[in-house]
Backbone as XML, in Angstrom:
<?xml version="1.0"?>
<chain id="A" units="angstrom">
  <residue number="1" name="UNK">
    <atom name="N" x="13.175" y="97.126" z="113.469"/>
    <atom name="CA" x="12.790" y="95.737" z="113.234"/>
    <atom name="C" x="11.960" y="95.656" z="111.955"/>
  </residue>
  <residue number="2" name="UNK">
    <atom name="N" x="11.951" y="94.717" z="111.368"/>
    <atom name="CA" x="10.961" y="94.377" z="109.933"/>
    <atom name="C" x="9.881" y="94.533" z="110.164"/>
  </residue>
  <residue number="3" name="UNK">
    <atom name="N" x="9.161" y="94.417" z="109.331"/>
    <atom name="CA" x="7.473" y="94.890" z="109.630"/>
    <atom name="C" x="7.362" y="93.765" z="108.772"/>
  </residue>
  <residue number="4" name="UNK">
    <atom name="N" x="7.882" y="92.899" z="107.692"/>
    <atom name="CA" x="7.175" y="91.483" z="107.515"/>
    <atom name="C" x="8.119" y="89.980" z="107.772"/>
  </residue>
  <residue number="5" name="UNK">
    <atom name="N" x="8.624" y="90.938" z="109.675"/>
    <atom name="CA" x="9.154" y="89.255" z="110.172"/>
    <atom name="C" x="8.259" y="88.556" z="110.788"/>
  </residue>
  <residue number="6" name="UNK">
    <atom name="N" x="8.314" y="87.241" z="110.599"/>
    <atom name="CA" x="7.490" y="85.985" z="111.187"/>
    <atom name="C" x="7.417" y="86.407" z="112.538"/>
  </residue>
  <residue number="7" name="UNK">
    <atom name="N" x="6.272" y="86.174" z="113.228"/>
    <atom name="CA" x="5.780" y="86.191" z="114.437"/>
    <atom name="C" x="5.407" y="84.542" z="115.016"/>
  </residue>
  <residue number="8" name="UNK">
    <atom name="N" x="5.618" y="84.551" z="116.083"/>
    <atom name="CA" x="4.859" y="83.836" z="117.006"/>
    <atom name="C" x="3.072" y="83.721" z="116.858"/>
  </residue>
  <residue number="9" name="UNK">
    <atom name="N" x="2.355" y="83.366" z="116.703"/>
    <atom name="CA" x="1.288" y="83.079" z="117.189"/>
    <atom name="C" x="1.212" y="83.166" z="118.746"/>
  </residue>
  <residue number="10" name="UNK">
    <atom name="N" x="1.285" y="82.787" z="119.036"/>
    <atom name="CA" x="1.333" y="82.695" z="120.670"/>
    <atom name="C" x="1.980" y="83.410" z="121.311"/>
  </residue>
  <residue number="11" name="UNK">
    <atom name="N" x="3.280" y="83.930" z="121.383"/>
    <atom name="CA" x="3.478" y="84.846" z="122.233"/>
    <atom name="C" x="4.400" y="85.987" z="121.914"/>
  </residue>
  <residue number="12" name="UNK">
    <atom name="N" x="4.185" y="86.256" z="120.053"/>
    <atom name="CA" x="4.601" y="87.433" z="119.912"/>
    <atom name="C" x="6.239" y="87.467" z="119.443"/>
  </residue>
  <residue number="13" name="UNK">
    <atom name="N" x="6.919" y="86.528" z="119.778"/>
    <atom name="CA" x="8.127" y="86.246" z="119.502"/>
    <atom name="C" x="8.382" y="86.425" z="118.325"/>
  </residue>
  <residue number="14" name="UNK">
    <atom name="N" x="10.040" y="86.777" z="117.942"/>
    <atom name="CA" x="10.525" y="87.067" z="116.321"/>
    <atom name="C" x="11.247" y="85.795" z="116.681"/>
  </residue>
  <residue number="15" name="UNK">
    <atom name="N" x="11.346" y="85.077" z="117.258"/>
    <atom name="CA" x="12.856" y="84.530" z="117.571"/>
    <atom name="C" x="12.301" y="82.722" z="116.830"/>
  </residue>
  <residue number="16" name="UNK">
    <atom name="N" x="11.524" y="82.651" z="115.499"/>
    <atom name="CA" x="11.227" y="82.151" z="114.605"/>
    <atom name="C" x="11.628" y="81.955" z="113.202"/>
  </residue>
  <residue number="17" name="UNK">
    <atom name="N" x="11.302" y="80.711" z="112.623"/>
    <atom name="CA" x="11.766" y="80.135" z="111.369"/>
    <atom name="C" x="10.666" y="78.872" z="110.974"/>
  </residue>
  <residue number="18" name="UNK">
    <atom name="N" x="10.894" y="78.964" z="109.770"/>
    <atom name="CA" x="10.285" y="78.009" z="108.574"/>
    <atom name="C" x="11.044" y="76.676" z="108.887"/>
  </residue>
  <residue number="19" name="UNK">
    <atom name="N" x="10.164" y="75.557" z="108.637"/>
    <atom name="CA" x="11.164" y="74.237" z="108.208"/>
    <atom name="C" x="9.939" y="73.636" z="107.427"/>
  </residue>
  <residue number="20" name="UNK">
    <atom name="N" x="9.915" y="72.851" z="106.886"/>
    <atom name="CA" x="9.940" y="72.134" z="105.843"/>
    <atom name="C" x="10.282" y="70.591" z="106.166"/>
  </residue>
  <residue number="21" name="UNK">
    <atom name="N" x="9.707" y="69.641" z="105.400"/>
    <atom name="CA" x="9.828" y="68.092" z="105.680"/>
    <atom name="C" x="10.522" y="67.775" z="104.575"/>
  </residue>
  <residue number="22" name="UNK">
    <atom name="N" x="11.208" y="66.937" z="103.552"/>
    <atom name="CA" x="11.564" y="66.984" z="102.301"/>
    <atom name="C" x="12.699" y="65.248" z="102.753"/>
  </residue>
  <residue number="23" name="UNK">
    <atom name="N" x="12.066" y="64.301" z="102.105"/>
    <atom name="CA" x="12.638" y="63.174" z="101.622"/>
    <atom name="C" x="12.410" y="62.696" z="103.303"/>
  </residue>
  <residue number="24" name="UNK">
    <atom name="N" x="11.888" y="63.006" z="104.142"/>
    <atom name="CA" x="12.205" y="62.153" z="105.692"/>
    <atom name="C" x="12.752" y="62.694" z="106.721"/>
  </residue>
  <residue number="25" name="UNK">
    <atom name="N" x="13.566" y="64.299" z="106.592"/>
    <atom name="CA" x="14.377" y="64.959" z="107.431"/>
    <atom name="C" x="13.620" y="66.353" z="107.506"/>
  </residue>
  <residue number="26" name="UNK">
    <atom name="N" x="14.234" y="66.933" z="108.557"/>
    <atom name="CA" x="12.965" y="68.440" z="108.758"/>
    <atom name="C" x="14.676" y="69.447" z="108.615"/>
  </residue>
  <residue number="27" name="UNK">
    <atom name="N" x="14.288" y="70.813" z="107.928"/>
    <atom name="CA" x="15.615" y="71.931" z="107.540"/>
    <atom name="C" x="15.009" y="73.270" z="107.648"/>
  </residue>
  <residue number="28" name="UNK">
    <atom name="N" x="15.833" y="73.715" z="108.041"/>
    <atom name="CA" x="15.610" y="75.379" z="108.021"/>
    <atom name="C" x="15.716" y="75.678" z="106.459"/>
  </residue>
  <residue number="29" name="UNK">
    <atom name="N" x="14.089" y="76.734" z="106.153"/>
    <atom name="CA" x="14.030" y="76.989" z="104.796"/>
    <atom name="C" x="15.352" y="78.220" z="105.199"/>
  </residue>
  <residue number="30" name="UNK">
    <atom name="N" x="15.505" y="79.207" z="105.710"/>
    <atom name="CA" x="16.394" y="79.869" z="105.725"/>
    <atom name="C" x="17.563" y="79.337" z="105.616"/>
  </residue>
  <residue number="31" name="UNK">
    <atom name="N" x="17.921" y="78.162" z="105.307"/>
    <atom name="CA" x="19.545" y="77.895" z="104.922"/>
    <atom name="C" x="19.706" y="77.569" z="103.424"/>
  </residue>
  <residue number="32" name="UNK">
    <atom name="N" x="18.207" y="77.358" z="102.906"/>
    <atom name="CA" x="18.284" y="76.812" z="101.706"/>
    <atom name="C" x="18.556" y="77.975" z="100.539"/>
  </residue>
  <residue number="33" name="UNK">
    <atom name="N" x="19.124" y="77.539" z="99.301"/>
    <atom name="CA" x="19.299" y="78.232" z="98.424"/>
    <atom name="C" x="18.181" y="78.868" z="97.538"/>
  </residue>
  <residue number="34" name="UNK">
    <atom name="N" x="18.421" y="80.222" z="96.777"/>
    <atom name="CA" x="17.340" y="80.417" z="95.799"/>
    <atom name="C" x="16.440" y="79.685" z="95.432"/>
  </residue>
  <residue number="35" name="UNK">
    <atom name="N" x="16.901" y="78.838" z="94.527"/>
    <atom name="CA" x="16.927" y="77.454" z="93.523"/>
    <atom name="C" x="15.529" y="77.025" z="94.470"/>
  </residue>
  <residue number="36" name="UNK">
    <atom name="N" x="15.775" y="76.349" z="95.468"/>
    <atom name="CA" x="15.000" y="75.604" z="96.754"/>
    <atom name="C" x="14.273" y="76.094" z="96.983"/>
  </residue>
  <residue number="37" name="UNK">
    <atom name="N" x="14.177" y="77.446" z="97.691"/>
    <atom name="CA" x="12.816" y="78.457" z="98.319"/>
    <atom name="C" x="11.915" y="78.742" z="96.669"/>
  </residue>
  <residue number="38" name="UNK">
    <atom name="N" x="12.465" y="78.885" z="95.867"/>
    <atom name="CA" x="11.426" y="78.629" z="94.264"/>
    <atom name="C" x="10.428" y="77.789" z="94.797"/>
  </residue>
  <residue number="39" name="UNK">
    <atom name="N" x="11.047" y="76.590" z="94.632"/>
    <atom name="CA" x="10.571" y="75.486" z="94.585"/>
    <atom name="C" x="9.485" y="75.047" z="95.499"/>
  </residue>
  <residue number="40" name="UNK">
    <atom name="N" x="9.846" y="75.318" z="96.864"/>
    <atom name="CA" x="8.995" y="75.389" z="98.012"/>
    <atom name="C" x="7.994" y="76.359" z="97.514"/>
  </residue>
  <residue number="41" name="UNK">
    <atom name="N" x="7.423" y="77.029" z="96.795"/>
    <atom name="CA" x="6.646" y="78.185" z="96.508"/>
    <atom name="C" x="5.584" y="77.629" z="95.702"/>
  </residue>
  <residue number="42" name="UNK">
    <atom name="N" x="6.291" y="76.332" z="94.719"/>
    <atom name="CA" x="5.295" y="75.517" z="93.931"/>
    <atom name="C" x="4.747" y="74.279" z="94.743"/>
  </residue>
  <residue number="43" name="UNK">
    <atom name="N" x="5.266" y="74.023" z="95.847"/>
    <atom name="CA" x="4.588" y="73.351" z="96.495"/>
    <atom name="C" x="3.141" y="73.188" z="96.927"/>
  </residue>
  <residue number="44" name="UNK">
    <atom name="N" x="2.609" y="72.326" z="97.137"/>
    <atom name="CA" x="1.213" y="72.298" z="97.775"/>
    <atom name="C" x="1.284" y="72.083" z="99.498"/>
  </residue>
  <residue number="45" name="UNK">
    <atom name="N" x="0.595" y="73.248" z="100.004"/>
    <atom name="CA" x="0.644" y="73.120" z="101.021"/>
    <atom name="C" x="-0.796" y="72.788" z="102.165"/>
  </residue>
  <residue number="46" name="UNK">
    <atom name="N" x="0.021" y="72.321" z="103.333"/>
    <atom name="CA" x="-1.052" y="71.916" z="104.197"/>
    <atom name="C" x="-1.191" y="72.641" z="105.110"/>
  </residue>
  <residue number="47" name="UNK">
    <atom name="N" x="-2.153" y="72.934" z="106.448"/>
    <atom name="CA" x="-2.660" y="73.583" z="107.433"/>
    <atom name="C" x="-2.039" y="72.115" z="108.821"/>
  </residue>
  <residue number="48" name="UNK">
    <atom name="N" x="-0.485" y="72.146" z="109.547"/>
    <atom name="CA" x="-0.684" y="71.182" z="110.724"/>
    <atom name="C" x="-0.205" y="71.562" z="111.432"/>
  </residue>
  <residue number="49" name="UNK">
    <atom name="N" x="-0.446" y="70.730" z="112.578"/>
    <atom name="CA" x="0.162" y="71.440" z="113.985"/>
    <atom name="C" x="0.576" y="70.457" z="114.838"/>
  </residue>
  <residue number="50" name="UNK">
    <atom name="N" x="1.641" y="70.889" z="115.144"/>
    <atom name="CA" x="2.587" y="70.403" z="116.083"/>
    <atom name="C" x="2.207" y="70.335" z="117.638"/>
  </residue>
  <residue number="51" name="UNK">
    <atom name="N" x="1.532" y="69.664" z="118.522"/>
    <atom name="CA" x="1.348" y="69.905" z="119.851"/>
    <atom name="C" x="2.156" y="69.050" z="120.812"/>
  </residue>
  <residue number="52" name="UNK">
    <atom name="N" x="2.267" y="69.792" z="121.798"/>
    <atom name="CA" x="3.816" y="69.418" z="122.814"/>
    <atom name="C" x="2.609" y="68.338" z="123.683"/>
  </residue>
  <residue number="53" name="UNK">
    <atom name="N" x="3.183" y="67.432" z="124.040"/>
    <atom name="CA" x="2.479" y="66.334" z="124.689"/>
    <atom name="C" x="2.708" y="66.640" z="126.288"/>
  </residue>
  <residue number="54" name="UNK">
    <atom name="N" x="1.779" y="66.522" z="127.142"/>
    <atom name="CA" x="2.519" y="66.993" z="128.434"/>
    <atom name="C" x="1.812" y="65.887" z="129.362"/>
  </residue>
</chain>
């Protein structure tokens, strides 16, 4: 297994991915091209979190 695949926070899981917000729609950075993941790199980024409402 990789030694710099994305983890879980919480429970350790590989079974993770990146997305990204861009114009109104949410995408897997893993589908995007070179060109794109550049780009995402010059981005400014934020610290948020997603919590499941129960």
């Amino acid at each position: 297994m990789e030694e710099n695949c994305p983890r879980c926070k919480h429970c350790g899981s590989a079974n993770v991915y990146g997305i990204s917000r861009v114009v109104g729609f949410f995408s897997k950075i893993e589908d995007w091209n070179n060109s794109k993941k550049a780009e995402l790199k010059d981005r400014k980024k934020g610290n948020y979190k997603i919590s499941a409402s129960e």
